[in-house]
ROVEXPA-216301 format. One line per 5 residues: number of its first residue (from 1); their letters; for each residue x, y, z of N, C-alpha, C, CB. Coordinates in nm, 2 decimals. Glycine has a CB too. Example, Ala and Ser with C-alpha at 12.3 -4.5 7.8 and 13.67 -1.06 7.14 Angstrom:
BEGIN
1 = as = 1.32,-0.57,0.78,1.23,-0.45,0.78,1.32,-0.33,0.78,1.13,-0.45,0.90; 1.28,-0.22,0.71,1.37,-0.11,0.71,1.29,0.00,0.79,1.41,-0.06,0.57 .
end
This chain:
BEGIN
1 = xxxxx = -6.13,-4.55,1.80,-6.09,-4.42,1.76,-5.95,-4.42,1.71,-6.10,-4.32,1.88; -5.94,-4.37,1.59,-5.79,-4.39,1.52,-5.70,-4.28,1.56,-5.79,-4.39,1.35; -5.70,-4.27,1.67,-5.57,-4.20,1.73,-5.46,-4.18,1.65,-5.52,-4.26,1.83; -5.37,-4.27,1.67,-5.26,-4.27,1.58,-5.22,-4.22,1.46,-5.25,-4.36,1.56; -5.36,-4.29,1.36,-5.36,-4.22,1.23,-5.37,-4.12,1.21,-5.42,-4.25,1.15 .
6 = xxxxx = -5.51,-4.05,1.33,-5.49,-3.93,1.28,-5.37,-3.84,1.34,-5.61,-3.88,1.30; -5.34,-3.88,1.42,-5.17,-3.79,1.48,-5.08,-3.82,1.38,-5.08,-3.86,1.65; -5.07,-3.93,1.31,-5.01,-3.90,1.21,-5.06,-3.87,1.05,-4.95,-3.99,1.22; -5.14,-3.83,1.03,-5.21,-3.75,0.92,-5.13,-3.60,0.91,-5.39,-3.74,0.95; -5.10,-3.54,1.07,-5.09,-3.37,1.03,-5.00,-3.40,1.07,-5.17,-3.24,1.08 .
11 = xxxxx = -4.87,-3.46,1.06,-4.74,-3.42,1.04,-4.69,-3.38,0.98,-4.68,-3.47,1.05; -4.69,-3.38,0.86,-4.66,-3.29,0.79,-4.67,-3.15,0.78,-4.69,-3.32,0.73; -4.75,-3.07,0.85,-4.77,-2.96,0.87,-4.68,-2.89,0.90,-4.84,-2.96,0.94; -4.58,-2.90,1.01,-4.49,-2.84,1.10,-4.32,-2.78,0.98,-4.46,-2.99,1.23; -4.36,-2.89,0.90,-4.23,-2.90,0.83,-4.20,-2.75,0.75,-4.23,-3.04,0.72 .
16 = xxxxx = -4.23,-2.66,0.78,-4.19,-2.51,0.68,-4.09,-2.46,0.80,-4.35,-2.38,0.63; -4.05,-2.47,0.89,-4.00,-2.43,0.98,-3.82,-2.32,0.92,-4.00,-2.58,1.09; -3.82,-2.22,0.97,-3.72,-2.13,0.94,-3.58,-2.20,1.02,-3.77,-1.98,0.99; -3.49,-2.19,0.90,-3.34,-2.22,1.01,-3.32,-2.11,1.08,-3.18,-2.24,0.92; -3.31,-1.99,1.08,-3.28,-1.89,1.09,-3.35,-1.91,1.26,-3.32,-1.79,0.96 .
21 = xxxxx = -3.46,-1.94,1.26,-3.53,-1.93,1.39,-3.47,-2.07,1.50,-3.73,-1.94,1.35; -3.39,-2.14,1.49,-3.35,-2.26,1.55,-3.21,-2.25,1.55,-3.40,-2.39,1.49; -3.16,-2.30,1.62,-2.98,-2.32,1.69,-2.90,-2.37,1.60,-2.95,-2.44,1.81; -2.83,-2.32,1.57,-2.76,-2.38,1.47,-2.70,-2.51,1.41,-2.71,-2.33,1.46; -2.70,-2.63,1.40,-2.66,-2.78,1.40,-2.53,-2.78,1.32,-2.77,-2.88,1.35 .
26 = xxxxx = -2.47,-2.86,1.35,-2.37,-2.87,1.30,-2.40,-2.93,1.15,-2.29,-2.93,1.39; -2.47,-3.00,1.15,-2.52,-3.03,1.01,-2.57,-2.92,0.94,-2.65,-3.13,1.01; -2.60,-2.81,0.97,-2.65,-2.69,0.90,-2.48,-2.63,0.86,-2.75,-2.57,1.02; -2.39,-2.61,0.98,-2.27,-2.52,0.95,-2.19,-2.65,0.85,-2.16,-2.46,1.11; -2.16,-2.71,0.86,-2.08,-2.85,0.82,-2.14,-2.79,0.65,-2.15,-3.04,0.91 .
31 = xxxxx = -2.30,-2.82,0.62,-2.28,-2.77,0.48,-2.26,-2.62,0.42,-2.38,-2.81,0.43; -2.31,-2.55,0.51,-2.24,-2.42,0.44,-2.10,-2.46,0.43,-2.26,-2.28,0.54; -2.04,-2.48,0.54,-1.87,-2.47,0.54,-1.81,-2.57,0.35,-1.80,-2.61,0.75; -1.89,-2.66,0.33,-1.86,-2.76,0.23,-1.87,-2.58,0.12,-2.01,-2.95,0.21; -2.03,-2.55,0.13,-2.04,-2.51,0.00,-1.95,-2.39,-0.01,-2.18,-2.48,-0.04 .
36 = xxxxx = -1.88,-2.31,0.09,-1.80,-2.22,0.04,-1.64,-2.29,0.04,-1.83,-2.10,0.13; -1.62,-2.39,0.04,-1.48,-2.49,-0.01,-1.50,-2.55,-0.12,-1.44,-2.62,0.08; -1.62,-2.55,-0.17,-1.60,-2.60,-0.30,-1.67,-2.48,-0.44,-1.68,-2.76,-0.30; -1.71,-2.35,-0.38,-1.75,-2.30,-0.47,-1.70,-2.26,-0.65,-1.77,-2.23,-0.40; -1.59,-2.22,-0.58,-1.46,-2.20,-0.68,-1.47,-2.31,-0.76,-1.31,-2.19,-0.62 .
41 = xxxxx = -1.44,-2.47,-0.72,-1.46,-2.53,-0.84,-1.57,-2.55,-0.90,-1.41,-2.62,-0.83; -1.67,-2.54,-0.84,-1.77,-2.59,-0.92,-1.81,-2.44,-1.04,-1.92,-2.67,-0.81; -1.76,-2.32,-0.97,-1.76,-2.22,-1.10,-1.67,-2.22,-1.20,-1.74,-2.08,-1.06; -1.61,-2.28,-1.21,-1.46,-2.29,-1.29,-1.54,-2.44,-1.43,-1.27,-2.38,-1.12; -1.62,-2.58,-1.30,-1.64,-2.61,-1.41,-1.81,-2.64,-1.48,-1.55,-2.72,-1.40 .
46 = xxxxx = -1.88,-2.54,-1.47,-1.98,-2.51,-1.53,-1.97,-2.41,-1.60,-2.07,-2.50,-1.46; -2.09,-2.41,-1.73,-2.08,-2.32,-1.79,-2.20,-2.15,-1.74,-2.11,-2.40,-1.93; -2.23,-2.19,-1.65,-2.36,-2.06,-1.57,-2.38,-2.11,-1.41,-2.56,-2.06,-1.68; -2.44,-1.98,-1.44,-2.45,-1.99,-1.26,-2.54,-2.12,-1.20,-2.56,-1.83,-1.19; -2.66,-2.12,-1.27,-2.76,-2.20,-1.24,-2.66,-2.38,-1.27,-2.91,-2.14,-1.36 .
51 = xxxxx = -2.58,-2.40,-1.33,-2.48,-2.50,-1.36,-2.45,-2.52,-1.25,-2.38,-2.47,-1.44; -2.35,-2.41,-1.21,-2.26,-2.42,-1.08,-2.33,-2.43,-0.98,-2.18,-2.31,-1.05; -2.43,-2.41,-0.94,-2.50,-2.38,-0.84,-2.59,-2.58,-0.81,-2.62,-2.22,-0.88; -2.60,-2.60,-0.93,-2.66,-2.75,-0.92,-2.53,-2.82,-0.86,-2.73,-2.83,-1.08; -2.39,-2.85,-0.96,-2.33,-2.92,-0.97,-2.27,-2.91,-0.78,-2.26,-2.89,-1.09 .
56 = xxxxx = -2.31,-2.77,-0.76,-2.21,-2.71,-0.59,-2.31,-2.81,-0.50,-2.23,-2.46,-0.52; -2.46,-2.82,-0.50,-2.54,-2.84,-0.40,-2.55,-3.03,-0.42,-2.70,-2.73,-0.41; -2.58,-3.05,-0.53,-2.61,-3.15,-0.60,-2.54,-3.31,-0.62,-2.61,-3.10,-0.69; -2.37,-3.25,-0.61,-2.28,-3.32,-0.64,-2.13,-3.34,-0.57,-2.27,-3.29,-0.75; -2.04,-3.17,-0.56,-1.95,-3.13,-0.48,-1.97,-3.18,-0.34,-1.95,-3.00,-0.50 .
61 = xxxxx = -2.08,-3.08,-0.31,-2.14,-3.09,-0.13,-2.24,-3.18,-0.13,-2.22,-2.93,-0.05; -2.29,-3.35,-0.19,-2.39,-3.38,-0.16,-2.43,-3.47,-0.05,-2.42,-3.42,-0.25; -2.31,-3.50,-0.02,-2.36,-3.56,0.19,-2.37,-3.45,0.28,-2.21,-3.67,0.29; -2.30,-3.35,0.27,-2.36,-3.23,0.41,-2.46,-3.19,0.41,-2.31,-3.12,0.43; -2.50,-3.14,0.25,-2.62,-3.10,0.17,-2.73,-3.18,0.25,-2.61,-3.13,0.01 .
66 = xxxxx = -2.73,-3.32,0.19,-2.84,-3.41,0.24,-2.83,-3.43,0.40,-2.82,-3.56,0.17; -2.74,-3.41,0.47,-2.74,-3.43,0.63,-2.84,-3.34,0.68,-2.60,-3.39,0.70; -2.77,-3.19,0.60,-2.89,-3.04,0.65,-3.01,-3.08,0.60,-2.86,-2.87,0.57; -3.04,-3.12,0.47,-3.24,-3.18,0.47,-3.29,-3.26,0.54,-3.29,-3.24,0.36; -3.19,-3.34,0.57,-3.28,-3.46,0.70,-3.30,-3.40,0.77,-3.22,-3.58,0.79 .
71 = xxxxx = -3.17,-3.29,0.85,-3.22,-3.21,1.03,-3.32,-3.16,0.96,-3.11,-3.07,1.14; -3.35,-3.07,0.89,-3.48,-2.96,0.89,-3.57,-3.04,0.85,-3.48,-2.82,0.79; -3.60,-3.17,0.80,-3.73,-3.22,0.75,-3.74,-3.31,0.88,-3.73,-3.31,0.59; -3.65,-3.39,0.97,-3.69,-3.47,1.07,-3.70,-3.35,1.19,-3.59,-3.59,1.10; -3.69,-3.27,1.23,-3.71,-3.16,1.34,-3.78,-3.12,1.32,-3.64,-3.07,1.38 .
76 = xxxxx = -3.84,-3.09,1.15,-4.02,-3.05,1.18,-4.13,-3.15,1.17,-4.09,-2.95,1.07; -4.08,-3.29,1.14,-4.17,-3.38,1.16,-4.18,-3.40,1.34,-4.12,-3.52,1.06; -4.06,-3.45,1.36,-4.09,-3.43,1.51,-4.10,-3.36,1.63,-4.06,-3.47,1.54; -4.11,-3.23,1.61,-4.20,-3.08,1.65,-4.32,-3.11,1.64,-4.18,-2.95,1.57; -4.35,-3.14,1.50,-4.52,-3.19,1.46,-4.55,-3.31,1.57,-4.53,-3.26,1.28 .
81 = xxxxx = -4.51,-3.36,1.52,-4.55,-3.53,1.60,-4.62,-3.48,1.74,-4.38,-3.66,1.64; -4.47,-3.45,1.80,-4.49,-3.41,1.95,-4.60,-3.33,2.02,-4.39,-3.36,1.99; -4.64,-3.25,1.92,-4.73,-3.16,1.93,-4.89,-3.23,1.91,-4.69,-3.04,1.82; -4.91,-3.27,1.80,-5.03,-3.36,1.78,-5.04,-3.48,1.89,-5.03,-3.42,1.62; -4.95,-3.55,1.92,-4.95,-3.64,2.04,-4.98,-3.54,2.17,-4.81,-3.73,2.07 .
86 = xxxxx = -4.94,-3.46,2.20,-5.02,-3.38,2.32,-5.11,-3.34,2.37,-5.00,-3.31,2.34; -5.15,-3.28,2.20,-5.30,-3.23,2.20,-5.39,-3.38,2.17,-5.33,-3.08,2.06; -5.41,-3.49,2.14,-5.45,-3.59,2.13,-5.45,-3.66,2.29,-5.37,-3.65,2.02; -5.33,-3.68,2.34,-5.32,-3.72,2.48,-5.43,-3.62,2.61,-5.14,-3.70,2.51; -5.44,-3.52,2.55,-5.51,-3.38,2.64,-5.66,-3.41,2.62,-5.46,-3.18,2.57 .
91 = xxxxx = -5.72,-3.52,2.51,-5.85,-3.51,2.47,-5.89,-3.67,2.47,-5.85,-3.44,2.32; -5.80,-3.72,2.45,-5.84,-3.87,2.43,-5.90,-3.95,2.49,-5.77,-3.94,2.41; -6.02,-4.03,2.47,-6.07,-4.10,2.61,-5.99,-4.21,2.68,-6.20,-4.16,2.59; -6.01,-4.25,2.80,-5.89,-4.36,2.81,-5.93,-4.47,2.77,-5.84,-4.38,2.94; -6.03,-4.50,2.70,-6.08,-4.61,2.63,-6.03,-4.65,2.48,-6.21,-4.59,2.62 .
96 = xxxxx = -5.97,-4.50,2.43,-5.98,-4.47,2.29,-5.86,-4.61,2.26,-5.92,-4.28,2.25; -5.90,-4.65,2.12,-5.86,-4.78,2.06,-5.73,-4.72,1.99,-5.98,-4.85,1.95; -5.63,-4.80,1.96,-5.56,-4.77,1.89,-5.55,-4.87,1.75,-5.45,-4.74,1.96; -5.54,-4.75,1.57,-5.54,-4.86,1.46,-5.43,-4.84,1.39,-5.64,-4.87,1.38; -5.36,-4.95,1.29,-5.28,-4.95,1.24,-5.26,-4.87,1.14,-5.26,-5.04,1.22 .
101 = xxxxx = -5.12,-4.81,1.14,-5.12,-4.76,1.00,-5.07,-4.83,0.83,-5.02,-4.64,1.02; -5.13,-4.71,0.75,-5.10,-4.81,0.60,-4.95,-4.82,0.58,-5.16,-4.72,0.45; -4.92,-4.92,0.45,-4.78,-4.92,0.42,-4.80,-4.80,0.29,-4.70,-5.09,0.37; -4.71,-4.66,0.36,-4.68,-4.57,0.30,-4.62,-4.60,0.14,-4.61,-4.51,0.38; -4.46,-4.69,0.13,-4.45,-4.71,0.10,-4.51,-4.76,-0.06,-4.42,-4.71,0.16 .
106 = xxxxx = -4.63,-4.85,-0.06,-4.67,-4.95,-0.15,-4.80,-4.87,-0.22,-4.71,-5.09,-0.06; -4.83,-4.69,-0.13,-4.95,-4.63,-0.18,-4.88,-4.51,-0.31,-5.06,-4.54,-0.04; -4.97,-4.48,-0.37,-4.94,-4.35,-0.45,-4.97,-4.22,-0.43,-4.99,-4.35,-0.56; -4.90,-4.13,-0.48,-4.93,-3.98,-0.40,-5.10,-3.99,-0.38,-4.87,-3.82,-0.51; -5.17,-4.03,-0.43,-5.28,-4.00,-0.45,-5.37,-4.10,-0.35,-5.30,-4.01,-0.59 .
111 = xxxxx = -5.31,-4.17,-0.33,-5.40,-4.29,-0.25,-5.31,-4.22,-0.09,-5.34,-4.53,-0.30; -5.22,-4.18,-0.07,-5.17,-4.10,0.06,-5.27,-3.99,0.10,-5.04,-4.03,0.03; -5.28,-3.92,-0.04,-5.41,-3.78,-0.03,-5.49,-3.84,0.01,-5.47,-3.68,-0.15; -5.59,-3.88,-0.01,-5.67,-3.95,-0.01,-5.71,-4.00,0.11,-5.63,-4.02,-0.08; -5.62,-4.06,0.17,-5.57,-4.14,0.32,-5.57,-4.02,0.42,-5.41,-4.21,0.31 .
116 = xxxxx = -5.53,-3.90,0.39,-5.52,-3.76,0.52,-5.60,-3.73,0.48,-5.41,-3.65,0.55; -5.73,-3.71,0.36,-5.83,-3.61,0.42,-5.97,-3.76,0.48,-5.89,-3.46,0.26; -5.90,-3.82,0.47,-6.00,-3.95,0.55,-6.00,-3.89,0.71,-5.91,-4.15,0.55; -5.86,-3.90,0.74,-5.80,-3.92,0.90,-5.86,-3.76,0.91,-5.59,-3.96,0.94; -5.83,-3.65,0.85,-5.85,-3.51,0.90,-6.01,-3.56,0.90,-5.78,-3.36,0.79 .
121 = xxxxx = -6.10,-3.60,0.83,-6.24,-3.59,0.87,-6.28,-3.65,1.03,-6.32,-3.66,0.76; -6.18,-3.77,1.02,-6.19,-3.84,1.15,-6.17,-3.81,1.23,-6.14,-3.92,1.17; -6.04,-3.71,1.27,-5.99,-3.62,1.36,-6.07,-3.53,1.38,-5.89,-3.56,1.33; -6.15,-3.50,1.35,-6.29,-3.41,1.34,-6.34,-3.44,1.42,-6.37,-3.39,1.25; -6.43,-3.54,1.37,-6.55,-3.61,1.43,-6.50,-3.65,1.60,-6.60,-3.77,1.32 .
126 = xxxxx = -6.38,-3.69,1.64,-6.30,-3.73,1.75,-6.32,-3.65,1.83,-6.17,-3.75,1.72; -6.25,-3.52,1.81,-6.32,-3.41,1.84,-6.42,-3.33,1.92,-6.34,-3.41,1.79; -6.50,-3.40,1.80,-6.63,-3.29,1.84,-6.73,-3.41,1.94,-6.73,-3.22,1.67; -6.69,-3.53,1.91,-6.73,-3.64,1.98,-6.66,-3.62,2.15,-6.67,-3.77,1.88; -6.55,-3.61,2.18,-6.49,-3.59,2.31,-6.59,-3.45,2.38,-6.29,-3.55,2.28 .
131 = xxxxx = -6.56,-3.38,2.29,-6.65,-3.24,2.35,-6.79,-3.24,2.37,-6.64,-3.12,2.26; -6.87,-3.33,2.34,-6.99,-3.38,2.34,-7.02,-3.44,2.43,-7.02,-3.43,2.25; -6.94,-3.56,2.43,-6.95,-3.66,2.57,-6.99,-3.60,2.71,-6.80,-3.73,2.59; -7.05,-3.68,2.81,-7.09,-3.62,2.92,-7.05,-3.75,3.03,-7.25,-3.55,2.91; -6.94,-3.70,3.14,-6.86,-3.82,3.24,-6.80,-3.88,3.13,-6.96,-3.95,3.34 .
136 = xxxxx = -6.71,-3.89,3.04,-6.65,-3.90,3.00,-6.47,-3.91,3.08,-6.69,-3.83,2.91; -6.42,-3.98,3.12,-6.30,-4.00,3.16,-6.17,-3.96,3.07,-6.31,-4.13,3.18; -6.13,-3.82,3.07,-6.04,-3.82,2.93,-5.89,-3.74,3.03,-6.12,-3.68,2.77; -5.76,-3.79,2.92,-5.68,-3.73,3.01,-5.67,-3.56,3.02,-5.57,-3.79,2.98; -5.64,-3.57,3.11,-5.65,-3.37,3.18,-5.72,-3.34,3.19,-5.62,-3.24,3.12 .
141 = xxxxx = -5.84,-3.37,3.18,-5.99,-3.31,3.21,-6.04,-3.38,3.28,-6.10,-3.28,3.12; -6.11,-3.25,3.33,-6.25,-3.33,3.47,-6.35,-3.40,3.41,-6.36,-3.21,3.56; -6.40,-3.48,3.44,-6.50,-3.58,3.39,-6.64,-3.51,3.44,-6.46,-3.74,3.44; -6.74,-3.50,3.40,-6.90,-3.42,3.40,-6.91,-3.45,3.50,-7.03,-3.44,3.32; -6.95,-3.61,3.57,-6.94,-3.65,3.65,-6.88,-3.63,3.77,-6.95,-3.70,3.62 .
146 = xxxxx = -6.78,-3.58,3.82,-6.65,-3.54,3.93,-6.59,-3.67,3.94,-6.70,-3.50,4.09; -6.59,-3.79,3.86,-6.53,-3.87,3.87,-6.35,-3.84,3.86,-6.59,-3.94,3.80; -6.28,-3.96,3.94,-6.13,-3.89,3.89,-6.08,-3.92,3.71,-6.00,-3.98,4.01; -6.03,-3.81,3.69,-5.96,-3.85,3.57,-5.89,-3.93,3.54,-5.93,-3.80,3.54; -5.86,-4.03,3.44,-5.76,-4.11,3.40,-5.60,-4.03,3.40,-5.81,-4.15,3.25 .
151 = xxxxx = -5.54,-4.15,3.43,-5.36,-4.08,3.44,-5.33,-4.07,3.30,-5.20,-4.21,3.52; -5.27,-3.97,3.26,-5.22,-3.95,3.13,-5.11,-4.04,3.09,-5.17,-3.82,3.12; -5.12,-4.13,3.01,-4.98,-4.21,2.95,-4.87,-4.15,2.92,-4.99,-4.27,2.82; -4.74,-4.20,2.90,-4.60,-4.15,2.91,-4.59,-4.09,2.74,-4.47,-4.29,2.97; -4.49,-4.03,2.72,-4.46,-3.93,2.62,-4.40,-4.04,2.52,-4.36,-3.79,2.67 .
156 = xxxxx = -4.49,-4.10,2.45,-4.48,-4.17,2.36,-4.29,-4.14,2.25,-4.64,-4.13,2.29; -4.31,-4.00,2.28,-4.15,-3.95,2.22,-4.04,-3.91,2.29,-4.16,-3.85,2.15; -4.04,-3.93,2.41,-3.96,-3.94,2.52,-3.81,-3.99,2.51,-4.04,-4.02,2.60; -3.76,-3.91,2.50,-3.59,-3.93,2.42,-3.53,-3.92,2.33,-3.55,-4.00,2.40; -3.64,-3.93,2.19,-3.58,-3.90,2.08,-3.57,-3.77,2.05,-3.63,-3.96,1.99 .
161 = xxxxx = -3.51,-3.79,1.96,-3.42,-3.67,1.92,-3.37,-3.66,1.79,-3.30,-3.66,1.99; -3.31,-3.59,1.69,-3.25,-3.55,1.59,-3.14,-3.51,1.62,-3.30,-3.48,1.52; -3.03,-3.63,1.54,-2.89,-3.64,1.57,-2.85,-3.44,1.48,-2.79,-3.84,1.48; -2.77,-3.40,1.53,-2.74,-3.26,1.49,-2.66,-3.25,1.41,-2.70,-3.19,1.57; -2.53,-3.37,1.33,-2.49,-3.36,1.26,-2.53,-3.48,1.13,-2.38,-3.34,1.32 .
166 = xxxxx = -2.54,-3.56,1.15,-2.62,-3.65,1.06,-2.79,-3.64,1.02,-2.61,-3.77,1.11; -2.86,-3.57,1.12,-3.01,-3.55,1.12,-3.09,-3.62,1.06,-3.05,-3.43,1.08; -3.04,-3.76,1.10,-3.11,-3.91,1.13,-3.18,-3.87,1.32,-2.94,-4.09,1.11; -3.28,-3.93,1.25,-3.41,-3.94,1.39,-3.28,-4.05,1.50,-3.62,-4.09,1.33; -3.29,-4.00,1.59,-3.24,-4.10,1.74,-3.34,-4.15,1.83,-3.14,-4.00,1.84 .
171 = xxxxx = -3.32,-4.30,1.87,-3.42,-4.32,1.92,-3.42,-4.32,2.11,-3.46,-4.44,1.85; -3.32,-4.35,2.12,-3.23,-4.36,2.27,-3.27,-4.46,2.30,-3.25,-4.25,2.39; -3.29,-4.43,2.47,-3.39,-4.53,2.56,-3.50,-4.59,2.54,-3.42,-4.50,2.65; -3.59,-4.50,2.44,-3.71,-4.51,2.41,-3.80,-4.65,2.40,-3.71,-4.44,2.30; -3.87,-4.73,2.43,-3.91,-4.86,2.41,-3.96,-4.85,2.28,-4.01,-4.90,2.51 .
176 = xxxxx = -4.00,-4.77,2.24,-4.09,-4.81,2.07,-4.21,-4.87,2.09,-4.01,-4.93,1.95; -4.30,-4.82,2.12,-4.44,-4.92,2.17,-4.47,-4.93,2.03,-4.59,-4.85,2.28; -4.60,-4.97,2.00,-4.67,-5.01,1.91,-4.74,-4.82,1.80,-4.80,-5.13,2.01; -4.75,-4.71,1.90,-4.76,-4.59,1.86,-4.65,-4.51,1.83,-4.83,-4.54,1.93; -4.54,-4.50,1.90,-4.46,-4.45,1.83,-4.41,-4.51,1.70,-4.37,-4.42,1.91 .
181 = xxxxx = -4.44,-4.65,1.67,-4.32,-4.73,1.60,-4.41,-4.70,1.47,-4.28,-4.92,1.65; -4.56,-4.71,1.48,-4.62,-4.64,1.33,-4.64,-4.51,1.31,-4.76,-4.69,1.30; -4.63,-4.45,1.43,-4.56,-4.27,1.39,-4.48,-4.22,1.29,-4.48,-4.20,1.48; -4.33,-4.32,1.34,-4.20,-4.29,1.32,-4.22,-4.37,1.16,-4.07,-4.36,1.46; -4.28,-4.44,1.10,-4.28,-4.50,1.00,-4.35,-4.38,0.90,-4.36,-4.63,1.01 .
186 = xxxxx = -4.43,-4.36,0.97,-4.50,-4.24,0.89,-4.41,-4.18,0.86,-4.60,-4.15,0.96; -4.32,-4.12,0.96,-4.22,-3.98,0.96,-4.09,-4.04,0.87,-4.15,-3.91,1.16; -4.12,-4.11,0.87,-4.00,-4.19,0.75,-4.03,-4.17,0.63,-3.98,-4.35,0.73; -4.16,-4.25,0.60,-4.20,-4.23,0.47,-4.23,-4.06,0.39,-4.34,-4.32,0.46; -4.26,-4.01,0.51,-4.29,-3.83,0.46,-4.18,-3.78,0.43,-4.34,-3.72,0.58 .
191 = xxxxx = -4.08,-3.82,0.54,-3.97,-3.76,0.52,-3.87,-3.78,0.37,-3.90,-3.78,0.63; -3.86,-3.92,0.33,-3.80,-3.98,0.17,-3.88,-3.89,0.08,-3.85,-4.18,0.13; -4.02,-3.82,0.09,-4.08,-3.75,0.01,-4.06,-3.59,0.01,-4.20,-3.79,0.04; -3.98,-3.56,0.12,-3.95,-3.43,0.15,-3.82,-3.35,0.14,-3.99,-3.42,0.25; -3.70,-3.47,0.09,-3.63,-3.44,0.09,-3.51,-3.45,-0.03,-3.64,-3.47,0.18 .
196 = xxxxx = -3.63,-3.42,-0.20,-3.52,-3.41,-0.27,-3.45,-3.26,-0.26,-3.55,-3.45,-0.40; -3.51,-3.17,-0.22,-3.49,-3.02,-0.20,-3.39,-3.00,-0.09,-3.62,-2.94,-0.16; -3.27,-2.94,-0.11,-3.22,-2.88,0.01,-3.29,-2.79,0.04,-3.11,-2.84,0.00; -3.27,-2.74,0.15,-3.33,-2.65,0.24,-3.30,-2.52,0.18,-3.29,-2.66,0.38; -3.38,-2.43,0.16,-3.39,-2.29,0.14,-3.26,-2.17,0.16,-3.50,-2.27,0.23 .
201 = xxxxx = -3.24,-2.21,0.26,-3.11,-2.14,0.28,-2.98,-2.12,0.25,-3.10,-2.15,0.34; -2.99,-2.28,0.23,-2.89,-2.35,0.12,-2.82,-2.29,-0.01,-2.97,-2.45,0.07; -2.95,-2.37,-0.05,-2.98,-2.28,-0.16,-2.92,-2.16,-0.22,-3.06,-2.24,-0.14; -3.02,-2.03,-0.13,-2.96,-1.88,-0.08,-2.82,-1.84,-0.09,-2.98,-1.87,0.06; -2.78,-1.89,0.01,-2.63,-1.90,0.04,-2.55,-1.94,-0.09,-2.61,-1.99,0.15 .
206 = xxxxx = -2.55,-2.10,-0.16,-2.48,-2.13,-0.27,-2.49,-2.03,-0.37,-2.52,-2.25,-0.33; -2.58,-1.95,-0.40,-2.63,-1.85,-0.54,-2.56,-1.75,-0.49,-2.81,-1.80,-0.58; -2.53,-1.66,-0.36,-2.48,-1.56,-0.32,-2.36,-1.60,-0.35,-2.50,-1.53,-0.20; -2.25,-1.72,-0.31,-2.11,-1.73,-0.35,-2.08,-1.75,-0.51,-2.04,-1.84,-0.28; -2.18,-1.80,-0.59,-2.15,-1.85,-0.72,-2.14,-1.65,-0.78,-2.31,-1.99,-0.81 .
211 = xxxxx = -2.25,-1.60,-0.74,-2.26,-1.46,-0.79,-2.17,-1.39,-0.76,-2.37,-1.39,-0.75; -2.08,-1.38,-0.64,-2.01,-1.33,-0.61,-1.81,-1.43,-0.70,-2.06,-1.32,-0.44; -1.86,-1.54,-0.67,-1.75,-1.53,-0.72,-1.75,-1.49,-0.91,-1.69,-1.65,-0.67; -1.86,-1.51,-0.99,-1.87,-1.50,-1.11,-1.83,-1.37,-1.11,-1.99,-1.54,-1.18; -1.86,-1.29,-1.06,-1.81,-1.12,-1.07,-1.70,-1.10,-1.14,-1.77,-1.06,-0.93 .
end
């Protein structure tokens, strides 16, 4: 059973997540703070808003800028993660196999698509296969049989974290077994794909001072 893959197929999912609804990181204030220190110049040297507003996010502020897209693109990958490893861990048999994932890298957007609605069918069938089974040994649940259940394995994500001002993934103590280490690859490669955009708010915010100061 491709566990893995499919836990990592729906990570992506999580990633729309609101700043507004989460604590504020210093990687979040750190770039606002940049974009209202450099607004003035970058209105002074563009010729329009939409000018100023690239050159402000793009060029002026582009390491705080990029710090704030890592936190919000790695905090919803690993919100996601954690979440699909739970509900996977809550269903899985204790037999269930674990398989390797692809090199993200070396595929094309299309051979990636391609690749998640494989695993989302798989994830299915997994599923509806666990819920079918009868004495089945799975973690958290009673087995048909009254047999005892299997011990649930340890939190495969157990320490990491998202550094708050750089919002590079942290790994800590964490051992890196063989499932987190093709998770976190996954969440790498998604993330290089998710993050030519600053974050929304960003954004927001830069157009409010360019407008205000063009006044």
């Amino acid at each position: 059973m491709r566990i893995v893959a499919t836990a990592a197929a729906v990570l992506i999912a999580a990633c729309a997540g609101s700043a507004a609804a989460q604590d504020r990181p210093a990687a979040y204030t750190n770039a606002e703070a940049c974009l209202e220190a450099n607004v003035d110049a970058a209105v002074a040297a563009s010729s329009g808003a939409a000018d100023a507003a690239e050159f402000l996010l793009g060029y002026l502020c582009a390491g705080p800028v990029a710090a704030a897209t890592r936190y919000e693109v790695n905090s919803g990958l690993l919100a996601s993660g954690k979440g699909m490893v739970e509900g996977f861990l809550t269903l899985m048999p204790a037999t269930a196999e674990m398989s390797d994932m692809p090199d993200f890298d070396a595929m094309t957007d299309e051979e990636i698509d391609a690749w998640l609605q494989e695993e989302e069918a798989a994830a299915a069938e997994a599923v509806a296969a666990v819920a079918a089974a009868e004495g089945t040994t799975t973690f958290g649940l009673d087995p048909a049989d009254g047999s005892t259940p299997g011990a649930p394995p340890q939190d495969p994500f157990e320490g990491i974290t998202v550094d708050p001002v750089t919002g590079d993934i942290v790994t800590g103590d964490n051992p890196l077994g063989p499932m987190i280490v093709t998770l976190m690859d996954y969440m790498e490669a998604t993330g290089r794909m998710m993050s030519n955009t600053p974050p929304v708010f960003l954004r927001e915010h830069a157009a409010r001072l360019i407008v205000r100061r063009r006044r």
